[in-house]
TITOR-425706 format. One line per field, with one value per residue (C-alpha): residue number from 0; chain; x, y, z. Coordinates in nm, 2 decimals. Layout:
BEGIN
num	c(NUM  ...)
cadena	c(A  ...)
x	c(X  ...)
y	c(Y  ...)
z	c(Z  ...)
END
This chain:
BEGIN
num	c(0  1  2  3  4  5  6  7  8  9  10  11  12  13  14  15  16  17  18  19  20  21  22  23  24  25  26  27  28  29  30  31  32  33  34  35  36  37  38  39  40  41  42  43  44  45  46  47  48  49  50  51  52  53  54  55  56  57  58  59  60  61  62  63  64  65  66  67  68  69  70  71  72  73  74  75  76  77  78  79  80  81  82  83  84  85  86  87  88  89  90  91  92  93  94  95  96  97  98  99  100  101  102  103  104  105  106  107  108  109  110  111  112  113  114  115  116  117  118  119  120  121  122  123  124  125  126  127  128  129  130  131  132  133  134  135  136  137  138  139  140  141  142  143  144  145  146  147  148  149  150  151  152  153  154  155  156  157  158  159  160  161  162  163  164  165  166  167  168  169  170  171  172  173  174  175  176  177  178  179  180  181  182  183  184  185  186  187  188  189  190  191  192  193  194  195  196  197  198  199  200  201  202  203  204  205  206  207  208  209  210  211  212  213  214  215  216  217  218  219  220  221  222  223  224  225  226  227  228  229  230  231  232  233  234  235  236  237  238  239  240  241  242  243  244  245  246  247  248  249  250  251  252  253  254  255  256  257  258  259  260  261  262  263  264  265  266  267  268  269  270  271  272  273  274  275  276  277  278  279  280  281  282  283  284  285  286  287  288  289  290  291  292  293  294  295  296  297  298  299  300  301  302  303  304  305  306  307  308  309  310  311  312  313  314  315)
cadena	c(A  A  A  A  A  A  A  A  A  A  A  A  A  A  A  A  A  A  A  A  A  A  A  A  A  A  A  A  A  A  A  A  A  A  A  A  A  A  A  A  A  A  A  A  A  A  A  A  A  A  A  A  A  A  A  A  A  A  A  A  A  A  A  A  A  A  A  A  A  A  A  A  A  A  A  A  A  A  A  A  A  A  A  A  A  A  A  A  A  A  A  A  A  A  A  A  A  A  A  A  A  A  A  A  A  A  A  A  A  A  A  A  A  A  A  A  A  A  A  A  A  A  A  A  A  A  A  A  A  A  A  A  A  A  A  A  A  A  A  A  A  A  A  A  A  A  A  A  A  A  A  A  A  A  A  A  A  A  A  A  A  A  A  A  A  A  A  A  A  A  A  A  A  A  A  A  A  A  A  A  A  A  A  A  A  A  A  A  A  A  A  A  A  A  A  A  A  A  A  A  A  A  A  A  A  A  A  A  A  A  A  A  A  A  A  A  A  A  A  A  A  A  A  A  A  A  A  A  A  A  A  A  A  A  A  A  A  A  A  A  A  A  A  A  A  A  A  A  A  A  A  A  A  A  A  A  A  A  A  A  A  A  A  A  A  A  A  A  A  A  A  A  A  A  A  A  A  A  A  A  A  A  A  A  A  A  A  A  A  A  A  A  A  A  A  A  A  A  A  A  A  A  A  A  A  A  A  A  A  A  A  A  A  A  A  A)
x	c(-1.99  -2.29  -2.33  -2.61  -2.74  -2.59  -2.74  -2.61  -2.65  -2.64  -2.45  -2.62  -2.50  -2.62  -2.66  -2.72  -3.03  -3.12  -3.49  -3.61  -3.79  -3.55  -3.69  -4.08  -4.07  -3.82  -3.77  -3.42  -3.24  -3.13  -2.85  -3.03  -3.34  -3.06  -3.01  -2.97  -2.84  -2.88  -2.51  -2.73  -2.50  -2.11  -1.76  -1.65  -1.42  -1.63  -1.91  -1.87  -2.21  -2.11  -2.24  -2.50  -2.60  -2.42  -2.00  -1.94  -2.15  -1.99  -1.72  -1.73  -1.79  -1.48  -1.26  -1.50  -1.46  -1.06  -1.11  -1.33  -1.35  -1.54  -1.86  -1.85  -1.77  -1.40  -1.43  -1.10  -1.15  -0.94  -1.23  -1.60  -1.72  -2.09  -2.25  -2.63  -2.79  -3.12  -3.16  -3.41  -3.37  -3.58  -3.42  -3.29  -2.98  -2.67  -2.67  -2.35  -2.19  -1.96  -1.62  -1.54  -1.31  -1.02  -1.06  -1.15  -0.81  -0.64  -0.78  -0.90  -0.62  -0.75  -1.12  -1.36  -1.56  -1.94  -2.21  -2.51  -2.89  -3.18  -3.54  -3.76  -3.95  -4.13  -4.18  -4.40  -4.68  -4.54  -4.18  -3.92  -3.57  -3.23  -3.15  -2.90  -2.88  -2.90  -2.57  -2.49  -2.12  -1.86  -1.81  -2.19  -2.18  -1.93  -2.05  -2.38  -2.24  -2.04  -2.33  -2.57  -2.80  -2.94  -3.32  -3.21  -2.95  -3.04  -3.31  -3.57  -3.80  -4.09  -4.08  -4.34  -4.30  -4.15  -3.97  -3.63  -3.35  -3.01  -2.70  -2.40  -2.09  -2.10  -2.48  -2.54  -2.80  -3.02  -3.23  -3.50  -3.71  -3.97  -3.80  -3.71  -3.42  -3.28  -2.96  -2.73  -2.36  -2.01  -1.83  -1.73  -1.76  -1.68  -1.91  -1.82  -2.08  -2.19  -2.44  -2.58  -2.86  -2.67  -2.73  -2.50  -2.46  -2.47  -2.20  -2.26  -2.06  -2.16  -2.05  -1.75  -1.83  -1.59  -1.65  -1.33  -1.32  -1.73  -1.66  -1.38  -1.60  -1.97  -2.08  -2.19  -2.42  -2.64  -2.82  -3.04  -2.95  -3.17  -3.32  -3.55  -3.72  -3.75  -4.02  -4.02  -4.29  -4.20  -4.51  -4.61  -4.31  -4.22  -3.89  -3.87  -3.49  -3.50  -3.07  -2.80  -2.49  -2.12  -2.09  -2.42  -2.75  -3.04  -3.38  -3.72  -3.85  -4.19  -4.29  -4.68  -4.65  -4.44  -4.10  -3.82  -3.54  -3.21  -2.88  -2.66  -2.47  -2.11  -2.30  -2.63  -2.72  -3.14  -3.29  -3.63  -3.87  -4.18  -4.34  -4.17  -4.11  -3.83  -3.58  -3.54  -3.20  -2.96  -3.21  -3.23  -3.51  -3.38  -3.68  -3.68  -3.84  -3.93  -3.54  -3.38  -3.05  -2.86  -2.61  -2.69  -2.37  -2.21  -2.27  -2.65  -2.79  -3.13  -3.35  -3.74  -3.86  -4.23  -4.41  -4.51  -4.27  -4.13  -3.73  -3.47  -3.18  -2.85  -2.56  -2.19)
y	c(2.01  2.20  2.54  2.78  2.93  3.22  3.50  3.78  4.18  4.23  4.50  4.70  4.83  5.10  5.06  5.30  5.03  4.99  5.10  5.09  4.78  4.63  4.90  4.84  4.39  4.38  4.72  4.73  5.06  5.09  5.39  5.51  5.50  5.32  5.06  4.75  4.47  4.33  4.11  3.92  3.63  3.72  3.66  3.82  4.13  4.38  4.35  4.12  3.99  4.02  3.82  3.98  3.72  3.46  3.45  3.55  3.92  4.15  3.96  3.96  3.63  3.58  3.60  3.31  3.11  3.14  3.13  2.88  2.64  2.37  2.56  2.46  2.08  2.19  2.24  2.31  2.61  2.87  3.12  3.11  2.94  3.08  3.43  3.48  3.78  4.01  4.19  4.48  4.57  4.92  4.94  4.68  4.51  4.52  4.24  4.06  3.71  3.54  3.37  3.00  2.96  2.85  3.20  3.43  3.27  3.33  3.69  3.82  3.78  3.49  3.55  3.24  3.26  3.27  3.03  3.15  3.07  3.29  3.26  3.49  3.65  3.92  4.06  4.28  4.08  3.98  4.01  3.87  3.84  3.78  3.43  3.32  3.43  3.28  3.28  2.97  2.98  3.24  3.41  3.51  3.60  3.85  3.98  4.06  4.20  4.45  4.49  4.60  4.35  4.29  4.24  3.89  3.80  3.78  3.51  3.65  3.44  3.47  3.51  3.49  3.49  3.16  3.11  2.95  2.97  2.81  3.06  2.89  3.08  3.17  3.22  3.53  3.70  4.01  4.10  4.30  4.63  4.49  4.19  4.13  3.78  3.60  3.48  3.21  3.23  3.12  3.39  3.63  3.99  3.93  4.04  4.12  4.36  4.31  4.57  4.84  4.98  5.28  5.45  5.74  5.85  6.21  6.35  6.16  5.89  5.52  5.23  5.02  4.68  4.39  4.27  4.07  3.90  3.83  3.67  3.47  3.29  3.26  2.97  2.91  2.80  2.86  2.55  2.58  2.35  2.08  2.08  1.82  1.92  1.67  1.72  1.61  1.63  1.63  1.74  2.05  2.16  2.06  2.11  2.18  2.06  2.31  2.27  2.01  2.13  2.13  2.44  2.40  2.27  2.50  2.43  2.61  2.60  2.60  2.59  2.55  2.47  2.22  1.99  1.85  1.86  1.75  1.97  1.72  1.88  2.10  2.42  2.52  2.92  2.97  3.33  3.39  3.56  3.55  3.53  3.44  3.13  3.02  2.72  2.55  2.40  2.34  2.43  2.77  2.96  3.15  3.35  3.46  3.70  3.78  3.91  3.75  3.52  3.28  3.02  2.63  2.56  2.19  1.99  2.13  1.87  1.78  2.13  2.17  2.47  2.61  2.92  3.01  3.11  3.04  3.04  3.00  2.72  2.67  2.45  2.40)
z	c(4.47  4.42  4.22  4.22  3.88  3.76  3.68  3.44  3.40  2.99  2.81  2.51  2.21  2.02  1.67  1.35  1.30  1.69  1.84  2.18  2.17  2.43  2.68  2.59  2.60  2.85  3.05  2.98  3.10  2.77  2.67  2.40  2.13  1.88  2.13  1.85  2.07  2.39  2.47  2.73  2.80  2.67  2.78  2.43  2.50  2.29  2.64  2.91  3.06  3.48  3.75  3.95  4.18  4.43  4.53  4.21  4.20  3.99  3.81  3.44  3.28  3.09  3.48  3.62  3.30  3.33  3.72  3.79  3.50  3.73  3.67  3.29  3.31  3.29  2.96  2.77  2.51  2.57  2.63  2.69  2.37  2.32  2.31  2.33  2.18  2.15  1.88  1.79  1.42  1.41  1.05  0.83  0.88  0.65  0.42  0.53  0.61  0.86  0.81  0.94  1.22  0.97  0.78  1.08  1.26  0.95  0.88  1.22  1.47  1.58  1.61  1.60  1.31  1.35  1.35  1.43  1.48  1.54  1.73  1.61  1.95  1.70  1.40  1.17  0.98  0.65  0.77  0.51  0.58  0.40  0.37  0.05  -0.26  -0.61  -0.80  -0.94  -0.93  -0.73  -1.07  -1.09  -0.71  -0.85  -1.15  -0.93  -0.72  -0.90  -1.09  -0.81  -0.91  -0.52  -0.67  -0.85  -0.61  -0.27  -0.12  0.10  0.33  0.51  0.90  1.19  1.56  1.66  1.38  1.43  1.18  1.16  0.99  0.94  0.85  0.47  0.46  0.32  0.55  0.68  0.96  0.86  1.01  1.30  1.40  1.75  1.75  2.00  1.85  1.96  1.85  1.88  2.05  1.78  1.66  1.33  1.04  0.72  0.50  0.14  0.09  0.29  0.11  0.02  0.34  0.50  0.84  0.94  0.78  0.43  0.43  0.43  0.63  0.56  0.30  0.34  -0.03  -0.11  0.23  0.16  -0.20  -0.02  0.24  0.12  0.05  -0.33  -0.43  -0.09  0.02  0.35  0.64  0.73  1.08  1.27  1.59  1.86  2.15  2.49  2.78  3.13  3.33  3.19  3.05  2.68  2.60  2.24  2.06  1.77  1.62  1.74  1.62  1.57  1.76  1.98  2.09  2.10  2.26  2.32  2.69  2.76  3.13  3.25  3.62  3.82  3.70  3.83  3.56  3.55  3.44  3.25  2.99  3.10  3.14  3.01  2.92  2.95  2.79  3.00  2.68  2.85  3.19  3.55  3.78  4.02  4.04  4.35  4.39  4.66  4.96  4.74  4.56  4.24  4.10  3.74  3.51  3.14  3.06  3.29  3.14  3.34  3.34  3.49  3.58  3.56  3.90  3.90  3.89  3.97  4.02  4.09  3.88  3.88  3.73  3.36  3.12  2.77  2.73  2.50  2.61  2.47  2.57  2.39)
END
């Protein structure tokens, strides 16, 4: 059988670090001017993504998943395994890190732990982020640590637009002021915080750190990931394979005109960053639009699509 795409109505967050650049790239109706995360494609209970096209208008994502399991290549995790994100850091980030799934399991009621990966849409020039540090063994990590020594520990790299970085859980890490990410996850909510920069909130008090569950699960000593892009034409559009994955494949999607593509994998999530188009499937036209997100469900198939845009792809 046949399915349409799916298209989905995000859910923002508001964040002591959040700006409005949701509203002025994408013209989000965004809560507030601390609006720091756009859930764009989720089924995680913390903001459920709903339908807003189709049979399925208005449902959240997590009831078709358990309902309608066809859609996804009858895939057999117990929930919806992936969780797409846009983030607009108007401040800097916590320093922080993610657990594993053994460890989040074990530590966080079951959680999946959290693998991450991040496309950089924007940035300030000279942007540098948080990526590793430099302790040697866990012992140093701790003494550092203690010893407020953030200067010589953490790794900072330089960032542009169209940058792509992979995050596996146990990479120390840190978003920085200016930069605008599209991030592709496992489906979890579970961060733990090293260092804060010693900020307070209104009333004087600063956030929470996680420190002995952080010296438990980051990897030491930090060694970056390796990663290999692979390009392909087809017409106009190249499609760009920036991470394969244990927990998923990522690719970037540029479209200049006319294609016919094929949807092979179980169920594949596309983030629309730039420009418009439409997808002509089942006798249907499905336009599309700079922050649009949608879901190619399994049993696609062939699909004509035509305009000019740029997108983010992800699939388990």
């Amino acid at each position: 059988m046949k399915h349409d795409p799916i298209f989905l109505e995000p859910v923002f967050q508001e964040r002591i670090w959040g700006g409005t650049a949701l509203r002025e790239r994408f013209g989000y109706d965004i809560p507030s001017d601390r609006t720091g995360e756009c859930w764009a494609i989720s089924a995680h209970p913390n903001g459920q993504t709903k339908v807003k096209n189709g049979v399925f208008e208005g449902m959240p994502l997590g009831a078709v998943w358990a309902e309608h399991r066809e859609l996804f290549g009858d895939r057999k995790e117990d929930s919806f395994p992936l969780l797409v994100k846009l983030i607009d850091a108007n401040d800097d980030l916590s320093v922080q890190v993610h657990p594993g799934d053994a460890y989040a399991r074990a530590h966080e009621n079951g959680e999946r732990g959290k693998t991450e990966c991040w496309y950089v849409v924007d940035c300030d020039e000279d942007s540098e982020l948080v990526f590793g540090h430099h302790a040697e063994s866990r012992e140093q990590l701790k003494t550092m640590i203690d010893e407020d020594d953030w200067s010589e520990l953490l790794r900072k790299v330089k960032i542009k637009p169209g940058d792509f970085l992979y995050v596996p859980s146990g990479t120390v890490h840190a978003i920085p002021a200016g930069a605008l990410i599209l991030e592709t996850q496992q489906s979890s909510d579970t961060t733990y915080r090293v260092y804060d920069y010693d900020r307070k909130d209104e009333n004087g008090n600063g956030r929470e750190l996680h420190l002995a569950k952080a010296l438990d699960v980051i990897e030491v000593p930090h060694r970056d990931p390796e990663l290999r892009r692979e390009v392909k034409k087809i017409g106009e559009t190249t499609f760009t394979t920036l991470l394969n994955s244990k927990y998923f494949t990522v690719g970037l999607w540029e479209l200049n005109g006319k294609a016919t593509l094929e949807q092979d994998a179980d169920f594949c999530l596309v983030s629309i960053l730039d420009g418009a188009g439409q997808i002509s499937a089942n006798g249907q036209d499905f336009p599309f639009e700079k922050g649009d997100h949608l879901i190619l469900p399994s049993g696609l198939g062939a699909f004509d699509v035509e305009g000019t845009a740029v997108g983010i792809t992800s699939h388990p």
